[in-house]
C-alpha positions in Angstrom: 0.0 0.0 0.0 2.8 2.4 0.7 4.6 1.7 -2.6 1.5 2.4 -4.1 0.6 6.0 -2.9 4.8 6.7 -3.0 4.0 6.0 -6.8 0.9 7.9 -6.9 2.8 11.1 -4.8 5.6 11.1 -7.5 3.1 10.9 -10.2 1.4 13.5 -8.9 4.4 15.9 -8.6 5.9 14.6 -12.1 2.3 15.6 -13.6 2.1 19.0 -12.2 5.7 20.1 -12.6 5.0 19.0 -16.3 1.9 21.1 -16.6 3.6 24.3 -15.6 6.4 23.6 -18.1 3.3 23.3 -20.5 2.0 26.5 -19.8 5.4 28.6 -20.2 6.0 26.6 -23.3 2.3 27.3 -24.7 2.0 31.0 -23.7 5.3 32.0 -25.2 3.9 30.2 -28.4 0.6 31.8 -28.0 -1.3 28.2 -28.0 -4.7 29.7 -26.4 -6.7 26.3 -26.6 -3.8 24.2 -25.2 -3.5 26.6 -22.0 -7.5 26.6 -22.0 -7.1 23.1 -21.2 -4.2 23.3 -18.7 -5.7 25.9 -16.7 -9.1 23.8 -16.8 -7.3 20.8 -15.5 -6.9 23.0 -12.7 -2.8 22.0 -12.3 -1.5 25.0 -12.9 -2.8 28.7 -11.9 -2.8 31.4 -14.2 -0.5 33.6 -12.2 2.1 30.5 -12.0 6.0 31.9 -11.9 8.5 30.2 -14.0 12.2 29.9 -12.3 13.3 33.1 -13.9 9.8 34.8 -12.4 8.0 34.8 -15.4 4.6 34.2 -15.8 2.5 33.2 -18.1 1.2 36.3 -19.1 5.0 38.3 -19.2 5.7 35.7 -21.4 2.9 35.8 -23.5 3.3 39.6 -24.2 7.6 39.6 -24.6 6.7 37.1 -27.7 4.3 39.6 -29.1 1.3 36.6 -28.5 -1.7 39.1 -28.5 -4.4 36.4 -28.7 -2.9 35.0 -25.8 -2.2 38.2 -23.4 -5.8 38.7 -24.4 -7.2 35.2 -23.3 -5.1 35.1 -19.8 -6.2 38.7 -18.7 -9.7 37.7 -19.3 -8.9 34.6 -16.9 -8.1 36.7 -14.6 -4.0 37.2 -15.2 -2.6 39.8 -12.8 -1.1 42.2 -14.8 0.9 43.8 -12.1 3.2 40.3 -11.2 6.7 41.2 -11.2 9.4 38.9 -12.0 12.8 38.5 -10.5 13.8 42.3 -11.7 10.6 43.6 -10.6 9.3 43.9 -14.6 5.8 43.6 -15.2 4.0 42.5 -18.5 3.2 46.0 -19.2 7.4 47.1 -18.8 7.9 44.3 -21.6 5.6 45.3 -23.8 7.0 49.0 -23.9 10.3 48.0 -24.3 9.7 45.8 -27.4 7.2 48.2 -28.4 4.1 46.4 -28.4 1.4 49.1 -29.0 -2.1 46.7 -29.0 -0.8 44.3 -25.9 0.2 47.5 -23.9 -3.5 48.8 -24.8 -5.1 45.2 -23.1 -3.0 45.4 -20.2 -3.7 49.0 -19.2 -7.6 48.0 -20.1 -7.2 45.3 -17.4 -5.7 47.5 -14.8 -2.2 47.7 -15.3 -0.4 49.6 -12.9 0.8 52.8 -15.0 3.4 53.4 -12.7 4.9 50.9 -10.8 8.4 50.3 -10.8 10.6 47.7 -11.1 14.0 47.0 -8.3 15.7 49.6 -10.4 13.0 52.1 -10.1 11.9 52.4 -13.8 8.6 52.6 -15.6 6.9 51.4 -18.4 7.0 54.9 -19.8 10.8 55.3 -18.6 11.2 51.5 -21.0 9.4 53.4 -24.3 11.4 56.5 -23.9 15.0 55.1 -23.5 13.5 52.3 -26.6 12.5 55.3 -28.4 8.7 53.9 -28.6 7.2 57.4 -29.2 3.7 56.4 -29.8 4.2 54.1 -26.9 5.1 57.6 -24.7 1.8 59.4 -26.0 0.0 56.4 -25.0 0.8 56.1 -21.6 0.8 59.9 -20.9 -2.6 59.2 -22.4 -3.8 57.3 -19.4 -1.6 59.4 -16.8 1.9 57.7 -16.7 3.7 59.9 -14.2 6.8 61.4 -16.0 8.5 63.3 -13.0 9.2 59.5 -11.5 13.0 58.7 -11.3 14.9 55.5 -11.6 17.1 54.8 -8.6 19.9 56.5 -10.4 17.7 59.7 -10.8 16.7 59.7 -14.0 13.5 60.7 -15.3 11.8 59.1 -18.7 12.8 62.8 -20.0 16.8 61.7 -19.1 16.5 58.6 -20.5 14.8 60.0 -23.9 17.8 63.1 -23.8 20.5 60.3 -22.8 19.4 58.2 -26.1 18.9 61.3 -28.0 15.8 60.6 -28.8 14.8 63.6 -29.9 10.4 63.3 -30.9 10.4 61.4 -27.3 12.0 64.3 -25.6 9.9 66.9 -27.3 6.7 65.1 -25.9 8.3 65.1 -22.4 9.4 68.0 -22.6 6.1 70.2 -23.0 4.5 67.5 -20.6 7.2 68.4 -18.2 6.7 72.2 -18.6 3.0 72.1 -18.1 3.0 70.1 -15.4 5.2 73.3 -13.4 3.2 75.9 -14.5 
């Protein structure tokens, strides 16, 4: 009897640690009906951490998977999970530029202007990456453009610092509006 729920345990254990695998795998692939069914099966949560910190949805969104970012926030991803750096899903999408996955996450909530351990933004990522229509967005729903990276630096810095010039205009006249 022993032998037999040892086997069972491991079984268990080897199932579950396989089903999380799955759903890094299948959200970085953007497989929407395969991660239907894992998160049916009830194995794996939706806000499940890979080692690195990722989760499913982070992933989703650095590999551009729309279809999928879409699908996990309406189960209920948290769009606010950090990983190991203290990155969220909306930080990725700004710095690879992803316009229409930045647009779901801040529909779901996203936290405008969280930081990450380093203290920077998701609009301090689009104006060192030189995402201008990224920058308008996020002003667009209130990013906060006088927050400083631990090193000081405002998304303004970062934009003069890359010499990204159109980004700098746009923070510039936000900047000046805001201290008058």
């Amino acid at each position: 009897m022993k032998n037999s729920t040892l086997f069972f345990c491991m079984f268990m254990v080897i199932a579950l640690v396989k089903a999380q695998e799955d759903i890094f795998d299948l959200s970085r692939k953007g497989n929407v009906k395969e991660i239907e069914i894992v998160l049916k099966s009830k194995k794996v949560k939706v806000d499940t951490l890979d080692y690195k910190g990722f989760s499913p949805l982070i992933l989703a969104v650095y590999n551009g998977q729309l279809d999928t970012v879409d699908f996990l926030l309406k189960h209920k991803a948290n769009p606010d999970i950090q990983d190991k750096s203290g990155n969220t899903a909306l930080m990725g999408a700004c710095f690879k530029g992803y316009l229409q996955a930045i647009c779901l996450l801040i529909a779901q909530g996203a936290d405008i202007n969280i930081k990450n351990y380093g203290g920077a933004t998701a609009l301090i990522y689009a104006a060192t990456f030189g995402h201008k229509d990224i920058v308008v967005e996020l002003l667009k729903y209130e990013a906060d453009p006088t927050i400083q990276d631990d090193r000081g630096n405002t998304a303004e810095d970062h934009a003069r610092m890359q010499g990204n010039q159109e980004i700098l205009e746009v923070l510039s006249t936000i900047t000046e509006k805001a201290e008058n």
